[in-house]
C-alpha positions, 0 to 999 in steps of 0.5 A, a space after each residue: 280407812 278414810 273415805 274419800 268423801 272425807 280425805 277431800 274436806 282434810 283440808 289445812 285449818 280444818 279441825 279433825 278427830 282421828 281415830 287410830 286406836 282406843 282414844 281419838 286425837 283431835 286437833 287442827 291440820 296443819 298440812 296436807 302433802 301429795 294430794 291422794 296419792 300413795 305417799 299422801 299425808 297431812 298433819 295434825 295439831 293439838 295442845 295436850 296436857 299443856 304441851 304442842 302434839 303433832 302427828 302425821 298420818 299416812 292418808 291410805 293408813 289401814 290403821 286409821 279406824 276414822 276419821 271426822 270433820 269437827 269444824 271447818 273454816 271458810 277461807 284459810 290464806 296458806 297452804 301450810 300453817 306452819 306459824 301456828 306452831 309459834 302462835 297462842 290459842 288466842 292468835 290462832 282463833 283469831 288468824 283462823 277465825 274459828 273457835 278452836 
């Protein structure tokens, strides 16, 4: 279970490490929908092996062991980044402004 501490800097933009089973997924939120509310989610993002991962993770999951923030941005525009699925690593550092 996630801590609420935690469930409140899931923010989209910030970059997280999830820890669902042996090894962690880490990447960037894309989104977050319903808030904390029993259908709550956000999703996640990440290159892996050259190929664009998304997950999205229940937020009352009992199979979520933990999850950390890596890094978080100071202002993110959008609610849903969405672009960033058609977007290079370059641009989204740069849209972020954070070293991802």
């Amino acid at each position: 279970m996630i801590t609420e501490e935690i469930l409140k800097k899931i923010k989209p933009g910030a970059k997280v490490k999830v820890y669902e089973g042996k090894t962690p997924f880490q990447g960037v939120v894309i989104s977050r929908k319903h808030g904390l509310e029993a259908g709550g989610t956000f999703s996640v993002r990440a290159i892996v092996a050259g190929v664009g991962v998304e997950k999205v993770y229940p937020v009352h999951s009992p199979s979520i062991i933990k999850a950390e923030i890596v890094s978080s941005p100071k202002k993110v525009k959008r609610s849903k980044l969405y672009f960033v699925r058609d977007v290079s690593n370059a641009r989204i550092r740069q849209k972020l402004g954070m070293s991802l």
